[in-house]
py3Dmol code that shows the C-alpha trace and the ligand (Angstrom):
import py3Dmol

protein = """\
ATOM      1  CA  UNK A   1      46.828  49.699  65.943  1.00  0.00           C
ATOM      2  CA  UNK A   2      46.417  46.931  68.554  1.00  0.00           C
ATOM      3  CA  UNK A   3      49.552  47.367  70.133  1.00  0.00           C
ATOM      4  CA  UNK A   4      48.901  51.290  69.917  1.00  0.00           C
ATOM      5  CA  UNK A   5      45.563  50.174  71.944  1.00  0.00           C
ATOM      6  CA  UNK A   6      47.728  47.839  74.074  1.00  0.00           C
ATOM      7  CA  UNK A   7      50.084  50.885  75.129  1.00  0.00           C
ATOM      8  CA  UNK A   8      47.602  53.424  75.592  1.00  0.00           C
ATOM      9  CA  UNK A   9      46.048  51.594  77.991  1.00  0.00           C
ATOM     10  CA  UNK A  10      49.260  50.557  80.257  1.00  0.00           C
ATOM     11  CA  UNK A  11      50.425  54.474  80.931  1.00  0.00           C
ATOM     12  CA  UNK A  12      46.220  55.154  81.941  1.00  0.00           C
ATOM     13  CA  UNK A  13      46.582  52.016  84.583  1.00  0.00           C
ATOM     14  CA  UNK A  14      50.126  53.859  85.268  1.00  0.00           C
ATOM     15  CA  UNK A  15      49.417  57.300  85.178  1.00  0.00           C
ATOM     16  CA  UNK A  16      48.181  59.494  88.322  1.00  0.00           C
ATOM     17  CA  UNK A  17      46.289  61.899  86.389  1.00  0.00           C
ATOM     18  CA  UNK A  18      44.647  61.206  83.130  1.00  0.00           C
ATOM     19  CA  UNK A  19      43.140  63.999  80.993  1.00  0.00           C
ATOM     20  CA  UNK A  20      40.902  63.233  78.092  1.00  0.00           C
ATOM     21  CA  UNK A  21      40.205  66.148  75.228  1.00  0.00           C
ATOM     22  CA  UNK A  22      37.399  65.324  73.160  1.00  0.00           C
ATOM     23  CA  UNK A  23      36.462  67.518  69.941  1.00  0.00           C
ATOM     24  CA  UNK A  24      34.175  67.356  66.819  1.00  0.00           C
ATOM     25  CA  UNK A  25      35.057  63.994  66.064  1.00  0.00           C
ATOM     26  CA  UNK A  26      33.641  62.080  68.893  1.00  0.00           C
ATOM     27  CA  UNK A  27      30.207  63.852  68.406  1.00  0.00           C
ATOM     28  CA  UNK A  28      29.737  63.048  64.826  1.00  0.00           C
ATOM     29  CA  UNK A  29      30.479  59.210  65.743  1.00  0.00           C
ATOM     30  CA  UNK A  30      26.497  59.640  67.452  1.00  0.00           C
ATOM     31  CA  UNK A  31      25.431  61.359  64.497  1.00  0.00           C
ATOM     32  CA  UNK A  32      25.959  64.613  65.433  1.00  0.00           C
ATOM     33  CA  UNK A  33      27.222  66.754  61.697  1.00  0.00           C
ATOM     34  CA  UNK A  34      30.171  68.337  61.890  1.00  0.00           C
ATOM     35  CA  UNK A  35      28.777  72.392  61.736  1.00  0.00           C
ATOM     36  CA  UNK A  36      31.820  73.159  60.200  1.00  0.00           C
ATOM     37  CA  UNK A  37      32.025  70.262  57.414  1.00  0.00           C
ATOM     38  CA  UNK A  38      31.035  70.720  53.746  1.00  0.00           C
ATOM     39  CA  UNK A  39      26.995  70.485  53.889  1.00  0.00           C
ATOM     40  CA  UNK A  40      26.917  71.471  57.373  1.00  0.00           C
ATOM     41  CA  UNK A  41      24.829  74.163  58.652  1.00  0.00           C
ATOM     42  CA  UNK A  42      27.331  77.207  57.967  1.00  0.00           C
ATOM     43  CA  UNK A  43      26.723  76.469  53.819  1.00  0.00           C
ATOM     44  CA  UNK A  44      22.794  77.345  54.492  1.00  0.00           C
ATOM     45  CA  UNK A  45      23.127  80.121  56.958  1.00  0.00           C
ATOM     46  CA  UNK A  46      25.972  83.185  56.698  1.00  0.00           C
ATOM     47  CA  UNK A  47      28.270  83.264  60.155  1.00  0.00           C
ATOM     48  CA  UNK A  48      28.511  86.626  60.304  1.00  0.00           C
ATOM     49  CA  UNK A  49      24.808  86.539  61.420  1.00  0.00           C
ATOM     50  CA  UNK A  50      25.682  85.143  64.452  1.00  0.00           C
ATOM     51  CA  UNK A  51      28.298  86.841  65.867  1.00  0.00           C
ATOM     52  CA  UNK A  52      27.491  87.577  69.138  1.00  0.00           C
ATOM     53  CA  UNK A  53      27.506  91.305  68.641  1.00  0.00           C
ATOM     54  CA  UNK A  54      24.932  90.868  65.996  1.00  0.00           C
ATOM     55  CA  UNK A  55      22.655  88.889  68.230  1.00  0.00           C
ATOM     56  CA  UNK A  56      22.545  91.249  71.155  1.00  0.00           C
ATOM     57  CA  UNK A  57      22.070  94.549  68.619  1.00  0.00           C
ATOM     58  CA  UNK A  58      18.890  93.153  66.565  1.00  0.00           C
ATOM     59  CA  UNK A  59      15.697  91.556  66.767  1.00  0.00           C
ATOM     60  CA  UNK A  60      16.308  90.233  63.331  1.00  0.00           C
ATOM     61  CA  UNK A  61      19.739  88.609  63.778  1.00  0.00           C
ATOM     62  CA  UNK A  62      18.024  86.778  67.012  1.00  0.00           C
ATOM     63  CA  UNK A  63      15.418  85.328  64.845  1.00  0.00           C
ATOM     64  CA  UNK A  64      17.553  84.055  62.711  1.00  0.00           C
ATOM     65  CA  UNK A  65      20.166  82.404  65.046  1.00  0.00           C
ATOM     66  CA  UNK A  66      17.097  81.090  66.743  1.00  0.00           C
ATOM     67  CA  UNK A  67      16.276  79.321  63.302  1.00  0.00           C
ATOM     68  CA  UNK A  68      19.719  77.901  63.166  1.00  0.00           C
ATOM     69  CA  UNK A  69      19.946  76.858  66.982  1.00  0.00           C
ATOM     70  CA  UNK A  70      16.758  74.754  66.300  1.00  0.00           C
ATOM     71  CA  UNK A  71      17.861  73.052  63.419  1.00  0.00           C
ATOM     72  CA  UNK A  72      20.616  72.465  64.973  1.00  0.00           C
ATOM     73  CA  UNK A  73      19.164  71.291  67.946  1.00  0.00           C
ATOM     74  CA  UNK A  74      17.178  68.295  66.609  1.00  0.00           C
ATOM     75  CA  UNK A  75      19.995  65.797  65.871  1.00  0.00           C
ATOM     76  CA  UNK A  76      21.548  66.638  69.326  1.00  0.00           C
ATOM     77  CA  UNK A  77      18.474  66.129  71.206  1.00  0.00           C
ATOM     78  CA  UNK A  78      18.389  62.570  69.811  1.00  0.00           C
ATOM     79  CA  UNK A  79      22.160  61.646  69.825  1.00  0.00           C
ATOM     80  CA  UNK A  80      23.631  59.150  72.164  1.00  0.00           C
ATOM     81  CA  UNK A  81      26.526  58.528  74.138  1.00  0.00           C
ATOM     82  CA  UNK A  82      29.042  55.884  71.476  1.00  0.00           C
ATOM     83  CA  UNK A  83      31.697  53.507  72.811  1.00  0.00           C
ATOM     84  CA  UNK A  84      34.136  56.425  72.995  1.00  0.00           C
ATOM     85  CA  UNK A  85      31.673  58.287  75.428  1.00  0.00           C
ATOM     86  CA  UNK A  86      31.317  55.268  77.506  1.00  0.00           C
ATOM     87  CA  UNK A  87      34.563  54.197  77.377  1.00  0.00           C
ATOM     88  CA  UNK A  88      35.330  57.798  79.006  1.00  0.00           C
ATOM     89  CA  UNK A  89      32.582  57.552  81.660  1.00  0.00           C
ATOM     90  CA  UNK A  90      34.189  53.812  82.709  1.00  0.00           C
ATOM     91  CA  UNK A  91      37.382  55.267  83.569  1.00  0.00           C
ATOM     92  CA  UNK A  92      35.835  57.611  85.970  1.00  0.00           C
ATOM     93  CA  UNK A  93      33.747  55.071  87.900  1.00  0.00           C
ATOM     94  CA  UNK A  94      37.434  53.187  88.177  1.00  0.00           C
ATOM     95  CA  UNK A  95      38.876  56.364  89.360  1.00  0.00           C
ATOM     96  CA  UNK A  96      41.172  56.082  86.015  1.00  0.00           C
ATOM     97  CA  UNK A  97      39.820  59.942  84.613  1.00  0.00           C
ATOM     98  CA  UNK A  98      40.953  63.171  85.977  1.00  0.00           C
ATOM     99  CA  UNK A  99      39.049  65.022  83.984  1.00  0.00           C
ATOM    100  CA  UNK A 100      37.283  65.316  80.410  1.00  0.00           C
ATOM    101  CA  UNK A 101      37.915  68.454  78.620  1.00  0.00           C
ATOM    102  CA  UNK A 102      35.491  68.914  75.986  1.00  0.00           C
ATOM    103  CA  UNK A 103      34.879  71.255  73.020  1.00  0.00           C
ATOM    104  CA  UNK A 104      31.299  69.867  71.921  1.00  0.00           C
ATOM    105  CA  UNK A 105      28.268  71.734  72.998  1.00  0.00           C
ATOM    106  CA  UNK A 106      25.899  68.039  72.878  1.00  0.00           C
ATOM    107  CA  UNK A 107      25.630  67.223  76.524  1.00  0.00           C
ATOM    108  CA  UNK A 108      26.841  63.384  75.346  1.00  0.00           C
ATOM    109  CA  UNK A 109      29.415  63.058  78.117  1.00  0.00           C
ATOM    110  CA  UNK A 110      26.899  63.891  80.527  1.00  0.00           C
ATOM    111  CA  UNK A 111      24.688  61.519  79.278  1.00  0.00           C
ATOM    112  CA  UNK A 112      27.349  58.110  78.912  1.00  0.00           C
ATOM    113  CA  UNK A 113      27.789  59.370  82.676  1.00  0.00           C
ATOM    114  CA  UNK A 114      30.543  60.860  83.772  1.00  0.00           C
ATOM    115  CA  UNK A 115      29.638  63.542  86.729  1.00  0.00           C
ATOM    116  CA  UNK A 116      29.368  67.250  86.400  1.00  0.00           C
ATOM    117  CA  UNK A 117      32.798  67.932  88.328  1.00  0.00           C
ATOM    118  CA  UNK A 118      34.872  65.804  86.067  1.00  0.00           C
ATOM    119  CA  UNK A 119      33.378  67.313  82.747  1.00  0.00           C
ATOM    120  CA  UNK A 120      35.038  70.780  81.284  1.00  0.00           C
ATOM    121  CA  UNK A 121      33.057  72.170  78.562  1.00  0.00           C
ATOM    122  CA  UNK A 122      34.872  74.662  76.554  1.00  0.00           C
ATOM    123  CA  UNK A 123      32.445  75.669  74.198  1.00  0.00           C
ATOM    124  CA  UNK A 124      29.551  75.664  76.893  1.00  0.00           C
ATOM    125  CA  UNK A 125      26.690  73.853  75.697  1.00  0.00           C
ATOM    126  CA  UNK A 126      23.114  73.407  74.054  1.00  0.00           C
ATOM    127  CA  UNK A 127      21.717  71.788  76.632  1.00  0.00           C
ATOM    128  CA  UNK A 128      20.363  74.401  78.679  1.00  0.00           C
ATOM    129  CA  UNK A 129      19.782  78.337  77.725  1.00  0.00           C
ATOM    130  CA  UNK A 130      20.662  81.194  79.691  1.00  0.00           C
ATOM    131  CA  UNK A 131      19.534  84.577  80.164  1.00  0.00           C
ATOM    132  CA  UNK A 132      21.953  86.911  78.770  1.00  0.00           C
ATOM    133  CA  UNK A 133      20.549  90.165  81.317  1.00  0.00           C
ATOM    134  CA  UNK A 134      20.136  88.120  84.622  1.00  0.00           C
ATOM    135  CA  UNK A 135      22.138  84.569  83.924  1.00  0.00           C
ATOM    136  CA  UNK A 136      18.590  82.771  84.545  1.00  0.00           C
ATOM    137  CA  UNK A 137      19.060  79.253  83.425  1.00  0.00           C
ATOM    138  CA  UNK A 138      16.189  77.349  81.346  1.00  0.00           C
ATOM    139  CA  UNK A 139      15.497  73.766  80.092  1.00  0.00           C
ATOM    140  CA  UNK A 140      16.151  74.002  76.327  1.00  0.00           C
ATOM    141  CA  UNK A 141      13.260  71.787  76.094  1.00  0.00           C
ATOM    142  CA  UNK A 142      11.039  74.263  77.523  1.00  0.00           C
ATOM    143  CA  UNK A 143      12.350  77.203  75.561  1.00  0.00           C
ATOM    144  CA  UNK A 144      12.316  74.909  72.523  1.00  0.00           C
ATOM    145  CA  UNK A 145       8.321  74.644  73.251  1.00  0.00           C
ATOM    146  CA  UNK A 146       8.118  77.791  73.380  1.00  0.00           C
ATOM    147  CA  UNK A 147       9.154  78.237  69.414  1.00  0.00           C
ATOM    148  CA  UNK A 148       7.285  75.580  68.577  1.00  0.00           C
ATOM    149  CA  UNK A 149       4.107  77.342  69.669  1.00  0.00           C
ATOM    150  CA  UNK A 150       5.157  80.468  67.628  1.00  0.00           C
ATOM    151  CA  UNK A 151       7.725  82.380  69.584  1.00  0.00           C
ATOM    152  CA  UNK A 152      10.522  83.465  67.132  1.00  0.00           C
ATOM    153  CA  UNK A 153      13.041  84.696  70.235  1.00  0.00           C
ATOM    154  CA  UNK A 154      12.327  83.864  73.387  1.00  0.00           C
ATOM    155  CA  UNK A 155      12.894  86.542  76.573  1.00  0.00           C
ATOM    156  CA  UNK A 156      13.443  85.845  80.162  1.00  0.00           C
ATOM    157  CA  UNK A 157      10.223  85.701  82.435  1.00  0.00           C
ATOM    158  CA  UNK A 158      11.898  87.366  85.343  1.00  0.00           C
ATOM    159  CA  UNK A 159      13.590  90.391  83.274  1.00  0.00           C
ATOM    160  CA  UNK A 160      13.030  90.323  79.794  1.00  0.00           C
ATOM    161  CA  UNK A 161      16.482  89.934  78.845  1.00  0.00           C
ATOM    162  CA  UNK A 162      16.900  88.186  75.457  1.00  0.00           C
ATOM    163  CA  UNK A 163      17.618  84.439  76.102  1.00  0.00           C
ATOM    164  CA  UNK A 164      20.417  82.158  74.399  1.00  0.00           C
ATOM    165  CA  UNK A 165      21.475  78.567  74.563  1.00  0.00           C
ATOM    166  CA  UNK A 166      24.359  78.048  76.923  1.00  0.00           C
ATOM    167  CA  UNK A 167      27.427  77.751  74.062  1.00  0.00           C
ATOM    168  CA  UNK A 168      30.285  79.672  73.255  1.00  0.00           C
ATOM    169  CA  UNK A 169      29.312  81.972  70.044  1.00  0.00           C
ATOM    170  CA  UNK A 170      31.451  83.472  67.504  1.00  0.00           C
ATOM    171  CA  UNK A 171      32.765  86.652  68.667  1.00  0.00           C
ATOM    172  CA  UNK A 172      31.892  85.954  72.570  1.00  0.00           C
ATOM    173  CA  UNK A 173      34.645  85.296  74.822  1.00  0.00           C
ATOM    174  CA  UNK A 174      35.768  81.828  76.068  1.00  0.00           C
ATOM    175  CA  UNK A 175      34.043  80.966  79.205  1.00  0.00           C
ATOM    176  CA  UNK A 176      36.831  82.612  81.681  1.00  0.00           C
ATOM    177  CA  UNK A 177      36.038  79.905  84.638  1.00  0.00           C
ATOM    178  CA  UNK A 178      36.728  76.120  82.260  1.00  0.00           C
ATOM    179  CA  UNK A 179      39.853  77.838  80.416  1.00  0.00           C
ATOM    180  CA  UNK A 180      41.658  78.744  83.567  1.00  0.00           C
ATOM    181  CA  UNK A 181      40.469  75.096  84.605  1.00  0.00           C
ATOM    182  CA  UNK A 182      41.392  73.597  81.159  1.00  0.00           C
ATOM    183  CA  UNK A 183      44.601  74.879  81.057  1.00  0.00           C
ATOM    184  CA  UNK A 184      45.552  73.845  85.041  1.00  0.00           C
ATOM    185  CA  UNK A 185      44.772  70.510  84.814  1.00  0.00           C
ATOM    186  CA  UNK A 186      46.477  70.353  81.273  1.00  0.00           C
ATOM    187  CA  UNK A 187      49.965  71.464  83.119  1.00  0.00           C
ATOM    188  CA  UNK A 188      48.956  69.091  86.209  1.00  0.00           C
ATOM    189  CA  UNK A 189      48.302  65.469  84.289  1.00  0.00           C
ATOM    190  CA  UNK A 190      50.884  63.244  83.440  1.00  0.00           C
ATOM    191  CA  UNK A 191      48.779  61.235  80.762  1.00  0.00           C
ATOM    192  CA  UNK A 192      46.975  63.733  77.933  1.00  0.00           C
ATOM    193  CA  UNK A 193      44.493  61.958  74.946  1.00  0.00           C
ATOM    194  CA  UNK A 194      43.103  63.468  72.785  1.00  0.00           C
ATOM    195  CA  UNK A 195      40.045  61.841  70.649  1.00  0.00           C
ATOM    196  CA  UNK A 196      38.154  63.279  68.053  1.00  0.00           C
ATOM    197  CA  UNK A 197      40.082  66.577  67.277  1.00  0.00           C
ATOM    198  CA  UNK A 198      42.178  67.909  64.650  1.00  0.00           C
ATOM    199  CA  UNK A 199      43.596  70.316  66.982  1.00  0.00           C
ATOM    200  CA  UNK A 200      43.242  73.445  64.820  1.00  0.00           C
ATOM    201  CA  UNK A 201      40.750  75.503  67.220  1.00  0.00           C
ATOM    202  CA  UNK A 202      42.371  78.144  69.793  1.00  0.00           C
ATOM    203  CA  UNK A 203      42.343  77.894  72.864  1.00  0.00           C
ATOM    204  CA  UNK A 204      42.368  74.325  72.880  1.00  0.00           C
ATOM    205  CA  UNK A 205      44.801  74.187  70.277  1.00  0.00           C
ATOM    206  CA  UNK A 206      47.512  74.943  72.987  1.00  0.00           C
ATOM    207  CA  UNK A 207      46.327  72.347  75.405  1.00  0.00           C
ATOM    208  CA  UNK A 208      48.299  69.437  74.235  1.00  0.00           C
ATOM    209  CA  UNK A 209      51.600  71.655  74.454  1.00  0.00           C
ATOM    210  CA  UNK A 210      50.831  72.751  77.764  1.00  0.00           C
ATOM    211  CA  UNK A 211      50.707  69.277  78.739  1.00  0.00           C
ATOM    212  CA  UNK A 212      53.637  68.622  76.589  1.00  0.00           C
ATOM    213  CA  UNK A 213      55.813  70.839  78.343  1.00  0.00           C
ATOM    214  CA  UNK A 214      54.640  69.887  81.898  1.00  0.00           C
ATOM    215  CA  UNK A 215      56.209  66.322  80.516  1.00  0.00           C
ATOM    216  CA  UNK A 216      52.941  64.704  80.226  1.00  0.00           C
ATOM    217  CA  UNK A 217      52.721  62.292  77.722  1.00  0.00           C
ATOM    218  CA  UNK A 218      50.815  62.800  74.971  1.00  0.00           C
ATOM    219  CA  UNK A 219      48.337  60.054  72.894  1.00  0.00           C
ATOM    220  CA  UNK A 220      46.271  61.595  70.022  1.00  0.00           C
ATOM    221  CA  UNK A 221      43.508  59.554  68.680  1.00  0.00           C
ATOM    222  CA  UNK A 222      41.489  61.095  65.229  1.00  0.00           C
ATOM    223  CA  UNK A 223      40.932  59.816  62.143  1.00  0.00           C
ATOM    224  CA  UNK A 224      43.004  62.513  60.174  1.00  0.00           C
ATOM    225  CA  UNK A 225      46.418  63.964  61.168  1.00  0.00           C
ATOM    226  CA  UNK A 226      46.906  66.463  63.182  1.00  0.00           C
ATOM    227  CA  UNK A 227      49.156  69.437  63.359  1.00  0.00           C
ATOM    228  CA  UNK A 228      50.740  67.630  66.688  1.00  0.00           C
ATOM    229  CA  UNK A 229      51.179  64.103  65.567  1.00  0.00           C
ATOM    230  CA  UNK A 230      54.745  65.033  65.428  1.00  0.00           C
ATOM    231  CA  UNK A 231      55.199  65.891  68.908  1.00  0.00           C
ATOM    232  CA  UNK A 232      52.909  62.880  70.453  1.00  0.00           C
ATOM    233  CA  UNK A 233      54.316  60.017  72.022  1.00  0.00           C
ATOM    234  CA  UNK A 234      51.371  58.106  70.243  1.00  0.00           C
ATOM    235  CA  UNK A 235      49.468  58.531  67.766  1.00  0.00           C
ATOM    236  CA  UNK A 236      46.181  56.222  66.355  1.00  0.00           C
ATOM    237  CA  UNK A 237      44.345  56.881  63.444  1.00  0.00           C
ATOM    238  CA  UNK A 238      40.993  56.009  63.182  1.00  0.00           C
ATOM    239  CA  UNK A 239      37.585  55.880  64.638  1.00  0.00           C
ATOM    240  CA  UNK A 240      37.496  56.921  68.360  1.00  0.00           C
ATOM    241  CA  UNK A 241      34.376  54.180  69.299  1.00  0.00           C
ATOM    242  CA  UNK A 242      36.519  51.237  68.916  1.00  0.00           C
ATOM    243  CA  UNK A 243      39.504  52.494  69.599  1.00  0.00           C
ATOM    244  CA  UNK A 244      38.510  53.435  73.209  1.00  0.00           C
ATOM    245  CA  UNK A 245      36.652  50.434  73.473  1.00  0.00           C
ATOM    246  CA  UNK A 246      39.494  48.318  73.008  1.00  0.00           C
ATOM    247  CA  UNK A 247      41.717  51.132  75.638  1.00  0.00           C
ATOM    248  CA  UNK A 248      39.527  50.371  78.122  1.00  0.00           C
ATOM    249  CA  UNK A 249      38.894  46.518  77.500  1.00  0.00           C
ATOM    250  CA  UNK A 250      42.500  46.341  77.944  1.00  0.00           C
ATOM    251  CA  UNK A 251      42.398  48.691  80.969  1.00  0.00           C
ATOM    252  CA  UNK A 252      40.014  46.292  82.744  1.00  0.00           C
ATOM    253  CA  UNK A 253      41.760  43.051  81.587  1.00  0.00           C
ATOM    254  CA  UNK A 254      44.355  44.077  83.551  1.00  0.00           C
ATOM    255  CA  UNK A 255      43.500  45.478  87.193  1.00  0.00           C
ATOM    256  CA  UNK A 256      41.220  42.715  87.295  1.00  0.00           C
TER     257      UNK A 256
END
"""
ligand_1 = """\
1
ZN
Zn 16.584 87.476 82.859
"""
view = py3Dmol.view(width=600, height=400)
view.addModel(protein, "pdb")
view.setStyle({"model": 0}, {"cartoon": {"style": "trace"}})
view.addModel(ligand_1, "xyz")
view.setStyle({"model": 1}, {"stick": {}})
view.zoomTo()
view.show()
C-alpha cells in the first residue's frame, strides 16, 4: 500500500489535469449510512414510493418521501468533512485538482472546502431544496423548520409548487448540465481517481472508461473490488481517509 500511496501521488505532482470521483464510500467514512446497505433506509421504507412520478402525482407519496428525506437528513446535517475530503480540498488550494466529480448528495466537499466551480455533483444534493414549479431555491434548514412545526410537505411561497430537496430521485433524469460536464472533463484529464465507489451506478459507471480511453490513467481507491480494477493502472484497497492522507502528505513532501 505505501508504495501504491507513494505512486499515486508522483503522476498528481505530474499530471496537468487531475480528476477525483468520489462515491458512497467516502460519505460513510463521516458517518453518513450507506442508503443502499443492509439496514439502511430502503429496508424501512418501499422505493417505489419515491419515484419521482409518484411524488409529483400524490399528496400521500410526498408525505411520505418527506418522512424519509428527514430521517435521512439528520446524520448529514451533522457529518463532517474526513481526511479524504480534506485531502481533496488541499489539492485545490495547490492548484493540484481539476475537478471533483461527486455522486453523494451531503454537501461534505463543500464543507472540507473546495469551491463551488471545482465541485460536480451528480446526484444533486440535500443541501438546499428547490421548487419543482418555479426552480425557487430554499435553505433546507428553513424548510426543515417548517416540518418540525407540523408541515407534512412543504409548498413554495411564491407559487405553490410542491417543494423537494435538490437530489437526483429515482426515476428523474440526471441533471443534464454536470453529466455533459462530468463526462468532458473525464475525456480531458490525464490523471482519473476514484475513492469511495464500487463503480456499479450508471452514468458514472462509464466515467472511468471515458477517461480510460482518452489515455488517462486510472487509480481506483475503495475498500472492495471493483468491476474496473482490471483495467486501472492502480488499484488500493482500503479506507479512503488515510489513504488520501498519506497521497497528499507525499504530494506536499515533495514540491516543497
Ligand atoms: Zn415556486
Amino acid at each position: 500500500m505505501e508504495e501504491g500511496i507513494r505512486q499515486v501521488a508522483q503522476w498528481i505532482i505530474h499530471a496537468k489535469k487531475t480528476v477525483i470521483f468520489a462515491g458512497a464510500g467516502l460519505s460513510t467514512e463521516s458517518g453518513i449510512p450507506d442508503f443502499r446497505s443492509p439496514g439502511g433506509v430502503w429496508e424501512k421504507y418501499n422505493p417505489e414510493d419515491f419515484y419521482f412520478q409518484n411524488f409529483i402525482a400524490s399528496e400521500a407519496s410526498r408525505e411520505k418521501y418527506w418522512r424519509m428525506a428527514t430521517e435521512m437528513y439528520g446524520p448529514i446535517k451533522k457529518a463532517q468533512p474526513n481526511p479524504a475530503h480534506l485531502a481533496i480540498a488541499e489539492l485545490e488550494r495547490m492548484a493540484k485538482l481539476d475537478c471533483v466529480i461527486t455522486q453523494n448528495i451531503d454537501g461534505l466537499h463543500h464543507k472540507a472546502g473546495n469551491s463551488e466551480e471545482k465541485i460536480i455533483e451528480l446526484h444533486g444534493t440535500a443541501t438546499y431544496v428547490t421548487c419543482l414549479n418555479c426552480k425557487k431555491r430554499y435553505d433546507r434548514d428553513e424548510i426543515q423548520e417548517r416540518l418540525r412545526r407540523g408541515a407534512k410537505v412543504p409548498y413554495c411561497d411564491d407559487c405553490g409548487g410542491p417543494l423537494k430537496p435538490a437530489t437526483i430521485s429515482f426515476g428523474q433524469s440526471m441533471p443534464e448540465r454536470e453529466t455533459e460536464e462530468a463526462y468532458q472533463r473525464s475525456s480531458a484529464c490525464d490523471l482519473f481517481i476514484v475513492i469511495g465507489s464500487s463503480l456499479v451506478v450508471q452514468p458514472a459507471a462509464s466515467m472511468p472508461l471515458v477517461a480510460k480511453r482518452s489515455r488517462a490513467k486510472l487509480v481506483i481507491i475503495n475498500r472492495d473490488p471493483t468491476p474496473y480494477d482490471e483495467m486501472a493502472d492502480l488499484v488500493i484497497h482500503g479506507q479512503a481517509g488515510p489513504i488520501m492522507a498519506g497521497i497528499l502528505n507525499d504530494v506536499k513532501k515533495d514540491l516543497s
